[in-house]
C-alpha positions as CSV (number, residue, x, y, z in Angstrom):
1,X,0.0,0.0,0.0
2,X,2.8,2.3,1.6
3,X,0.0,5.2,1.6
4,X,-0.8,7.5,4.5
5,X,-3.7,5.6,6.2
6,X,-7.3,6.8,6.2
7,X,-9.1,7.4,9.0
8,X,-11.5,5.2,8.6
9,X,-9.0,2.2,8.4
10,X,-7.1,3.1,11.7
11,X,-10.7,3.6,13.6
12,X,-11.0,-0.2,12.3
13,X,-8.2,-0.7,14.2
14,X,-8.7,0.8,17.2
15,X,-12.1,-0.3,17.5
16,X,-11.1,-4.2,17.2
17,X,-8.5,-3.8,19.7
18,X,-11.4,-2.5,21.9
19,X,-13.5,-5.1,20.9
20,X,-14.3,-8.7,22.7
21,X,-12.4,-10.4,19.4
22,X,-8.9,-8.7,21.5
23,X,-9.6,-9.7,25.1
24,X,-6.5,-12.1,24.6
25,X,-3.9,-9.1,23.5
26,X,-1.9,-7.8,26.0
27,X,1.4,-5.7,25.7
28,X,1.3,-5.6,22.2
29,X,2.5,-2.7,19.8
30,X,0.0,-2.5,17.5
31,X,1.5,-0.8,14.1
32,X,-1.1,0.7,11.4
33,X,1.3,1.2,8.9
34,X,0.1,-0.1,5.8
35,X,3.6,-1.6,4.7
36,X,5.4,1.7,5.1
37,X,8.7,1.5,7.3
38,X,8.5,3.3,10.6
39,X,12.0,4.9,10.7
């Protein structure tokens, strides 16, 4: 993709981590990236 994310695709994110499908995820970094390198 390596495109600047849209809001609507890091909501998606956010709101699964806050969902009942991540009640098993803990201490996890979480990067919305969409293939671009964090540098």
């Amino acid at each position: 993709m390596k495109r600047p994310g849209q809001p609507a695709e890091l909501a998606a994110a956010y709101v699964m981590l806050a969902s009942d499908e991540a009640s098993y995820i803990s201490g996890a970094t979480v990067a919305v990236t969409g293939g671009k390198p964090i540098i």
